[in-house]
C-alpha positions in Angstrom: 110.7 101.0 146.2 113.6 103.0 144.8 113.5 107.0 144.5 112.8 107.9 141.0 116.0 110.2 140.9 117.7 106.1 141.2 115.2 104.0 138.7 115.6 105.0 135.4 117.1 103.6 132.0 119.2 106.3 130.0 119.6 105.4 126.5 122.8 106.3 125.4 123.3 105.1 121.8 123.6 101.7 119.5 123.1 98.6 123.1 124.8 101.5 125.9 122.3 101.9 128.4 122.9 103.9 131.9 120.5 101.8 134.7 120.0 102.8 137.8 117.9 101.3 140.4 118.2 100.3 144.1 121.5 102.2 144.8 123.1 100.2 141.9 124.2 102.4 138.9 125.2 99.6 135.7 126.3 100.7 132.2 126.0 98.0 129.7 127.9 97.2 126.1 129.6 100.4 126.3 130.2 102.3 123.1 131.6 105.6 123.0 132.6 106.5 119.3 131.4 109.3 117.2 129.8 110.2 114.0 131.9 108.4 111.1 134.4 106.4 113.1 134.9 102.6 112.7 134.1 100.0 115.0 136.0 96.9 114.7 134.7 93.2 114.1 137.2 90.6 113.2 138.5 89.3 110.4 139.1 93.1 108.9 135.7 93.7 109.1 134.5 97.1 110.1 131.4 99.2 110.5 131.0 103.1 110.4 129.3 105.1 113.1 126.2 107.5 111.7 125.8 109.1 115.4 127.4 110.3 118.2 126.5 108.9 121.8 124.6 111.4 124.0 127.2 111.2 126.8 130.7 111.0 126.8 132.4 108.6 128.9 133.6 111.4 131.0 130.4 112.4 132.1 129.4 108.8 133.4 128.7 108.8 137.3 130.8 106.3 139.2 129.6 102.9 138.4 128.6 99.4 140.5 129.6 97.2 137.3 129.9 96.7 133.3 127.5 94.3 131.9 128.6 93.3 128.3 127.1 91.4 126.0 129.8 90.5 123.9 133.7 91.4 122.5 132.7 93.4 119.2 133.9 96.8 118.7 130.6 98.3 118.7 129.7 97.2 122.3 133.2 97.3 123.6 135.2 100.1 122.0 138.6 101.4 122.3 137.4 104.7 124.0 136.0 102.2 126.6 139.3 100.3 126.8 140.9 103.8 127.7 138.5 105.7 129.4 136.7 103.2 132.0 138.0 102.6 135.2 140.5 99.3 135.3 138.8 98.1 139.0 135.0 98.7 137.6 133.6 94.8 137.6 133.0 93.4 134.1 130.2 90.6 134.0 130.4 89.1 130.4 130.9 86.0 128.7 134.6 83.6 129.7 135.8 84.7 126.4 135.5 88.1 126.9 136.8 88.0 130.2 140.0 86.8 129.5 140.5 89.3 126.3 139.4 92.4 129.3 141.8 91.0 132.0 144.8 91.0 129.3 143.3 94.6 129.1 144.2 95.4 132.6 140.9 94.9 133.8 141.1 92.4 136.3 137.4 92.8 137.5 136.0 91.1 134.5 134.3 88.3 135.7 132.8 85.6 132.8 130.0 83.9 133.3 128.6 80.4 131.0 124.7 80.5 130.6 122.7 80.2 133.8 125.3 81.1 135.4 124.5 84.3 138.4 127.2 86.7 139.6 126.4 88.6 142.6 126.5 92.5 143.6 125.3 94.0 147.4 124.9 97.1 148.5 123.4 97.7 152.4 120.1 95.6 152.5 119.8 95.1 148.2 121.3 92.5 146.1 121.6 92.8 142.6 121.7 89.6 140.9 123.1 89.2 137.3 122.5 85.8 135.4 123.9 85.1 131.6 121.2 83.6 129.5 120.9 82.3 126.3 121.6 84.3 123.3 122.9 83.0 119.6 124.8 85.3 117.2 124.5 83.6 113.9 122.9 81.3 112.4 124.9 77.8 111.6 128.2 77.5 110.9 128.3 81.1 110.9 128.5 81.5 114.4 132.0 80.0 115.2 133.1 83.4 113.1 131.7 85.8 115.9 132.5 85.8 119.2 130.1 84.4 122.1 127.3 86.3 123.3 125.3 86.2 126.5 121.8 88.0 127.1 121.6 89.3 130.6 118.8 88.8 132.9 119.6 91.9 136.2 117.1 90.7 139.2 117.5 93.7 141.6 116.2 92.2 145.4 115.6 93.4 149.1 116.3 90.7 151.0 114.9 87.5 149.1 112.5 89.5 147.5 112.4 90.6 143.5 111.5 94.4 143.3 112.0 94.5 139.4 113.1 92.3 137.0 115.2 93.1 133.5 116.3 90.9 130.5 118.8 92.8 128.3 118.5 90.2 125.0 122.0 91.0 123.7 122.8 90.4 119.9 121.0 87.5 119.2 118.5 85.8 117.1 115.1 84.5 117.4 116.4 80.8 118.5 115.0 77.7 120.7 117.5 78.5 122.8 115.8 81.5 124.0 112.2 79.4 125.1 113.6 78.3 128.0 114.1 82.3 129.2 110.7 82.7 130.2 110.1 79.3 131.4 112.6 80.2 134.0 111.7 83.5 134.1 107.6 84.2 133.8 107.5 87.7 135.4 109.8 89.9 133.2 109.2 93.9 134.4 111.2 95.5 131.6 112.9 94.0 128.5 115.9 95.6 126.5 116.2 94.5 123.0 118.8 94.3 120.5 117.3 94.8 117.0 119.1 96.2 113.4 118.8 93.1 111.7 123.0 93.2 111.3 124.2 91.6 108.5 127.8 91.0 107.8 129.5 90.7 104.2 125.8 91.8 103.4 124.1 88.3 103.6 124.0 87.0 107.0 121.6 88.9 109.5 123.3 88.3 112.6 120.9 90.4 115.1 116.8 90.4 115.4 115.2 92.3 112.5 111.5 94.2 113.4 109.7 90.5 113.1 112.1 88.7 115.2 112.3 91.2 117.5 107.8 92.0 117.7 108.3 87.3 118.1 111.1 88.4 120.9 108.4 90.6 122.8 105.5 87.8 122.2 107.8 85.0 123.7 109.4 86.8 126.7 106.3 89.0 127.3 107.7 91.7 128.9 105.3 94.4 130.6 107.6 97.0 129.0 110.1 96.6 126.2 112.8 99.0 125.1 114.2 98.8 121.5 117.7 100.1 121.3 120.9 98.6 118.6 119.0 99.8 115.3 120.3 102.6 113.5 123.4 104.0 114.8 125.9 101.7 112.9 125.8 100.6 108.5 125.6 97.3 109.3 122.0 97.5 110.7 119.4 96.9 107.8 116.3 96.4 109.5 115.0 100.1 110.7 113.3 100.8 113.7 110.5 101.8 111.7 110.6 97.5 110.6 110.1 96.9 114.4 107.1 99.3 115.3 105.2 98.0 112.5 105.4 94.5 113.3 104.7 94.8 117.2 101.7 97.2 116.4 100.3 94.5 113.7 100.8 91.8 116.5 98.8 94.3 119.1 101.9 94.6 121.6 102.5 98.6 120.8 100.9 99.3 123.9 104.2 97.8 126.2 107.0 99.3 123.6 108.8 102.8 124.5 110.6 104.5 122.6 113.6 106.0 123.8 115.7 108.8 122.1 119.4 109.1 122.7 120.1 111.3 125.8 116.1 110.3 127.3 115.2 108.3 130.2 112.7 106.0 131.5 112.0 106.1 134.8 111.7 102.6 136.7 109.3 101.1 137.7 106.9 101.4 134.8 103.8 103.2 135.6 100.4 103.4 133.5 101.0 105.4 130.5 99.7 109.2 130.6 96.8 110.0 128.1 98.2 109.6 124.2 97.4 113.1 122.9 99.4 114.8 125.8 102.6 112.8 124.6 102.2 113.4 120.9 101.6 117.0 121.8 104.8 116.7 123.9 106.8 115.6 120.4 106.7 111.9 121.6 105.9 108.7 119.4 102.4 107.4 119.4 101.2 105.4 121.9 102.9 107.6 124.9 105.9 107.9 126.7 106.4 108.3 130.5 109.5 110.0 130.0 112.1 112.9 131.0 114.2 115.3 129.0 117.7 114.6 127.8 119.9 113.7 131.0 123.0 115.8 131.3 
């Protein structure tokens, strides 16, 4: 079992996470810009920023790898492109990989769906795979780049200590039913929400239903929302989600992080209710820790 000072998930803002576990420290769909800059999606499109990230990306520790979800300028920004190290490994999609290793970041390693890319540190493994994920809807989808979800299997020996699926920006598609087929025994799901929409019509990323159907399908035993307020595009609030997953009866497995909190890995029992609301905590409890920094 890994020391809890090295099994935790740090929510950092919009789909940036901070993992650690097993000796491995990974930083996914890193996004670093403030409070009222613009990220950048294609075709002139762009999105303003309503928060600022709770770390800077000078204050990350040294990192094992990158996973990232996809090439949009709110997972992959331009502080990113300057301020990460150029040897750091990059697991993403083939597309992506080749736009980071014009980038001078020759680590980036793309992976198609099912596809596993391996990391080892003394007796551990961590093993990454790229499953399915779908952007858009129709036709829609050859106007956004390719996204992967990311399932991180993190082994001692042959043996799975904990298991995470990271859903990327995706929708609620039959793609995704062959993720728990493959995978049955998920210990901690990270999911996209916001219910994007671009040129204010197509919803491009799970809204509170799809997401509280996401949670029913992979069954996770604990589920982290995080991509659903920090950016205009999003028009589903987080609010959407919590009312959905507590009308379906899966409340009890969803924590809510803040930006700058942690949960600590592996997921234990949840402390009593009234101790976590007194604590300033969401209903339905939180095992927790302050703001990391």
């Amino acid at each position: 079992m890994a020391e809890s000072e090295e099994a935790s998930v740090l929510f950092i803002g919009n789909a940036t996470v901070l993992i650690r576990y097993g000796g491995f420290t990974l930083l996914t769909d890193p996004n670093f810009l403030h409070r009222g800059q613009r990220a950048y999606l294609g075709y002139g499109l762009t999105t303003r920023r309503r928060t600022d990230p709770a770390l800077e990306i000078d204050d990350l520790p040294p990192l094992d790898a990158v996973v990232l979800s996809h090439m949009h300028g709110d997972h992959w920004d331009r502080v990113a492109r300057r301020g990460l190290d150029k040897d750091v490994p990059i697991l993403t999609t083939r597309q992506a990989a080749r736009r980071l290793k014009r980038q001078g970041f020759h680590q980036a390693r793309g992976l198609d769906t099912w596809e596993d890319h391996r990391l080892q540190r003394g007796g551990r493994t961590l093993r990454v795979t790229a499953v399915p994920a779908r952007h858009a809807p129709g036709p829609v989808r050859s106007l956004l780049p390719p996204v992967m979800g990311s399932m991180l299997e993190f082994c001692r020996e042959d043996r799975v200590e904990m298991r995470m699926y990271i859903s990327g920006d995706t929708l609620m598609t039959r793609e995704l039913q062959g993720i728990p087929r493959r995978y049955p025994d998920i210990d901690v799901g990270i999911v996209h929400l916001g219910g994007t929409r671009i040129l204010g019509m197509f919803m491009v990323t799970m809204d509170g239903a799809q997401g509280a159907e996401w949670v029913n399908l992979m069954n996770p035993r604990a589920v982290i929302p995080i991509h659903y307020d920090d950016y205009e595009a999003f028009a589903s609030p987080l609010g959407d989600f919590r009312q959905e997953v507590e009308q379906a009866g899966l409340a009890e497995r969803v924590y809510y992080l803040a930006r700058g909190q942690r949960l600590n890995l592996p997921v234990r029992a949840r402390r009593d209710e009234q101790a976590w609301i007194a604590a300033g905590g969401p209903a339905r409890g939180l095992d927790r820790e302050e703001p990391w920094g």
